[in-house]
C-alpha positions in Angstrom: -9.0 22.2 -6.5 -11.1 19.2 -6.2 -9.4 16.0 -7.1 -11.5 13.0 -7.6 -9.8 9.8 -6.3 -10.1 5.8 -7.1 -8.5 2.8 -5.7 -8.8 -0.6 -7.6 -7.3 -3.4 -5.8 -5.4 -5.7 -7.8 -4.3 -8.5 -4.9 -1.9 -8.2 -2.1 0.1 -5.0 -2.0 -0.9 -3.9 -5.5 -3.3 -1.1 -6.0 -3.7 1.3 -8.6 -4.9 4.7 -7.5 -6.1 7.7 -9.4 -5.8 10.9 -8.2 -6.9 13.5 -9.9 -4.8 13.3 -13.6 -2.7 11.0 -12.1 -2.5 7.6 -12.3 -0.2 5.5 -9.6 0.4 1.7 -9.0 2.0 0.5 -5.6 4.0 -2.7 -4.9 3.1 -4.4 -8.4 3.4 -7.8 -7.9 1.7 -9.8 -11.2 3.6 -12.8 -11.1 1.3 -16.5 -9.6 3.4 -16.9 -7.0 6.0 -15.9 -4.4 8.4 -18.7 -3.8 6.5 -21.5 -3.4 2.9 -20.4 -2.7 0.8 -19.9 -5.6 -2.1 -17.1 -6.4 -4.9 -18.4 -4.6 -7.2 -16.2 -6.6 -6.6 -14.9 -10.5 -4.7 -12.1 -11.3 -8.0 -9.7 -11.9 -6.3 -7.6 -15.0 -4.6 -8.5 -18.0 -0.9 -6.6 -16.7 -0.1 -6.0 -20.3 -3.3 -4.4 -21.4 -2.7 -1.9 -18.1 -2.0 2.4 -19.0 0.9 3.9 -18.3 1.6 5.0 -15.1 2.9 8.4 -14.1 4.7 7.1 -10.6 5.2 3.4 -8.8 5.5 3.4 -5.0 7.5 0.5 -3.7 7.1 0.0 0.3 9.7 -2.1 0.8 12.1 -4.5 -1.4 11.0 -7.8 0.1 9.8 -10.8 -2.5 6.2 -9.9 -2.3 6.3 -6.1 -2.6 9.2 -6.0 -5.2 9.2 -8.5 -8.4 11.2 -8.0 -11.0 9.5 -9.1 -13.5 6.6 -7.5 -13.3 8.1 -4.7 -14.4 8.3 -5.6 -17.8 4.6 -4.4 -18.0 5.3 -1.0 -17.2 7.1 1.4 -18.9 10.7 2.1 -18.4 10.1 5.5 -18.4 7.8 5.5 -15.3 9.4 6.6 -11.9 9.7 4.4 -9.0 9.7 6.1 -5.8 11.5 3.5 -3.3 12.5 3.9 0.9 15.5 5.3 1.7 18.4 3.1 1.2 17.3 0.6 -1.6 18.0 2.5 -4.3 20.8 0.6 -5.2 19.0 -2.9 -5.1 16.1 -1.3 -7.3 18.6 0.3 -9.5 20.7 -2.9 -10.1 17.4 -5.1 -11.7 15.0 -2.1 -13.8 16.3 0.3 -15.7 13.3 3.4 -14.5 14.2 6.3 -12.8 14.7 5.7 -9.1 13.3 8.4 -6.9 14.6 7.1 -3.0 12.9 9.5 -0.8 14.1 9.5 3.1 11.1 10.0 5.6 9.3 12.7 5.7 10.7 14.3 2.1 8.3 14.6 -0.8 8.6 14.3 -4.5 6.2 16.5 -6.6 4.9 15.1 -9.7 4.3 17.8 -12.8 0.3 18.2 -12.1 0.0 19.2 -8.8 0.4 15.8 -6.8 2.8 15.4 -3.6 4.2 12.5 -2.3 6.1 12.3 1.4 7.5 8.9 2.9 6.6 8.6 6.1 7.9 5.9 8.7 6.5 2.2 9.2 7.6 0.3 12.4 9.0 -2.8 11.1 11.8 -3.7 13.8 12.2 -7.5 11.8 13.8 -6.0 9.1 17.0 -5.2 11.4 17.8 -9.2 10.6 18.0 -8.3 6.8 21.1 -6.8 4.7 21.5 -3.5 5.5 20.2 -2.5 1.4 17.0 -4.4 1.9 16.1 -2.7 5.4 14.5 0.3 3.8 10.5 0.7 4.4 8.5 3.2 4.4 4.6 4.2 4.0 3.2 6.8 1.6 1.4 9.8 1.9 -0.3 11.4 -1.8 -1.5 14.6 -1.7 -3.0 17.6 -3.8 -0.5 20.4 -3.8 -3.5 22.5 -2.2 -3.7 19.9 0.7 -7.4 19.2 -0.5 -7.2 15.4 -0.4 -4.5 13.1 0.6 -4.5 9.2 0.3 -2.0 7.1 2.5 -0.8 3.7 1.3 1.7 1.4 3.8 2.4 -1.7 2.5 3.6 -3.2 5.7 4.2 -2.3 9.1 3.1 -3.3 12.5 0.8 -1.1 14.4 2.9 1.6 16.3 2.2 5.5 17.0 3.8 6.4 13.7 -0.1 6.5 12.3 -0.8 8.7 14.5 1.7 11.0 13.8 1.0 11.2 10.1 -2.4 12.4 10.9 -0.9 15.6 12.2 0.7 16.4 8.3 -3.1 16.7 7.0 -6.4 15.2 7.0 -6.7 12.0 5.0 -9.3 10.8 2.7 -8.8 7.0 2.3 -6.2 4.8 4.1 -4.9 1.7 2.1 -3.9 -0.5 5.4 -2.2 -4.2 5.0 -4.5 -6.5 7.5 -3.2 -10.2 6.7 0.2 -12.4 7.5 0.1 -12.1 11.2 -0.1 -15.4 12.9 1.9 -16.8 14.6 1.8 -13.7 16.2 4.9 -13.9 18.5 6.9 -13.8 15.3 4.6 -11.6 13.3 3.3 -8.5 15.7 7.1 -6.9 14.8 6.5 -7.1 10.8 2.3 -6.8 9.8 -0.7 -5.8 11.7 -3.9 -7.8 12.4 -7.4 -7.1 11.5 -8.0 -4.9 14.8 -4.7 -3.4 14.2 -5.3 -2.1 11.2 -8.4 -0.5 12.3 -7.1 1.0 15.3 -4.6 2.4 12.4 -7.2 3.7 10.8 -8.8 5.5 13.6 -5.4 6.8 14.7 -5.2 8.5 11.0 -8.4 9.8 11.0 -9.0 8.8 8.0 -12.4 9.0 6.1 -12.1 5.7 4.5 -10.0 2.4 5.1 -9.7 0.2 1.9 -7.9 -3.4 3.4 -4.8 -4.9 1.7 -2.6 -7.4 1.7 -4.9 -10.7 2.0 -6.3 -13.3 0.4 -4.0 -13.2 -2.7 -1.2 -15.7 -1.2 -0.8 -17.7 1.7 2.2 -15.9 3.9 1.8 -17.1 7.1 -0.2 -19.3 9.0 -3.9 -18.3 9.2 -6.3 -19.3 7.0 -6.2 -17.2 4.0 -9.4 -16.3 4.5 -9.4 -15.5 7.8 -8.6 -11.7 7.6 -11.2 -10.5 5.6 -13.7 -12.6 7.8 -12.0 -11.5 10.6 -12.6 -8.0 9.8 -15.8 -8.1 8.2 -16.9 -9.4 11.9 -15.6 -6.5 13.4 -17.4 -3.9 11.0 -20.1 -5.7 11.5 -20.5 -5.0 15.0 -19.8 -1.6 14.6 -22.1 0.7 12.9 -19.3 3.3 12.6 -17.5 1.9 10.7 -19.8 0.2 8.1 -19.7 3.5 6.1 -15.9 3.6 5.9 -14.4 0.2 5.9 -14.6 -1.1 2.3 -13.8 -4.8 2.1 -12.4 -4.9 -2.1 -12.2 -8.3 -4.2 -9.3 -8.3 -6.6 -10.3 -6.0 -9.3 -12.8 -4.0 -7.8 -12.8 0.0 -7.4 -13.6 2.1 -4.9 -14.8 5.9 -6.1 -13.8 8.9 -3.6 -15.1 11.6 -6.0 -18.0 12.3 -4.6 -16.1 12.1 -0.7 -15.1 14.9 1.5 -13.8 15.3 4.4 
């Protein structure tokens, strides 16, 4: 089986991707601001107008990745698959089914789709309580191991990408490419620009879609400054013009047509 695939980004960590019959939303985050810093560019959809969803996928329970309240836009019925360990503080704000999946176990979903956690190397989160540590990346599948899409929603770069290459080949990678200066504090917690496409490369992955930038200001770059950053790297390279696909908030980017 086929499955087409689409990935819209919505801003930061939030992405709606549809595989197949299947219709998934990671990290959603619709609120205009975390803690003090405010949207720097409008929320692209109307969160109350949004479908259902057949599955969330949280990466991690920190402020930017997990908001409460913008959970009130999606259906309490819909199942949140969270890392291992942070059930509990999921559990204790929404009342959806919580799904906590250690790495490298899978959840099926009724029409064919897989999804495994997989590791992130995030050695900062040691510093948080113990039920807030829990991160992990994504890997969604077709039951047939025709196409697979991998979302991380932050990590820094370590050989943990390379090793979820080995599972399957992967059609699109959704790679987090901002927050990382100053980078003494930051190269344990996100990736930069050249990070994320050595990530990318280590997947072997057909397509990298970048996240994570330009929707608040986290750390101290410019906000701009990683999509320029990176546009000047695919810029020099002519292999990876074809792949790298540099989303504003809203836009889609159609795999249907793609195989690997």
């Amino acid at each position: 089986m086929n499955h087409s695939i689409s990935c819209t980004y919505i801003g930061h960590a939030t992405n709606i991707i549809r595989f197949g019959e299947s219709s998934i939303i990671t990290d959603p985050h619709f609120r205009n601001r975390i803690f003090t810093q405010r949207r720097l560019i409008p929320l692209p959809v109307e969160p109350w107008r949004l479908p259902d969803f057949d599955l969330v996928l949280l990466s991690h329970v920190h402020c930017g990745h997990f908001d409460v309240s913008s959970y009130k836009y999606i259906s309490c019925k819909t199942p949140i698959i969270v890392p291992d360990g942070t059930e509990r503080a999921v559990g204790q704000f929404i009342p959806n089914p919580v799904i906590e999946l250690s790495h490298f176990s899978s959840h099926k979903l009724h029409n064919g789709i897989t999804v495994t956690a997989l590791p992130v190397r995030a050695p900062f989160f040691k510093f948080f309580p113990i039920r807030y540590r829990g991160a992990s990346a994504y890997l969604i599948r077709s039951t047939d191991g025709d196409r697979a899409v991998y979302f991380c929603g932050d990590s820094a770069y370590g050989d943990h990408f390379k090793e979820a290459s080995d599972i399957c080949k992967i059609d699109a990678a959704l790679l987090p490419i901002g927050a990382y200066e100053p980078k003494w504090m930051m190269k344990n917690l996100h990736m930069t620009p050249e990070e994320a496409v050595a990530a990318s490369e280590d997947l072997r992955t057909g397509d990298m879609i970048p996240i994570c930038h330009g929707t608040f200001r986290l750390s101290m770059e410019k906000p701009e400054a990683p999509k320029e950053r990176l546009s000047s790297i695919v810029a020099s390279n002519p292999d990876l013009q074809n792949r790298v696909h540099i989303l504003a908030p809203g836009e889609s980017f159609d795999l249907k047509s793609k195989k690997l």
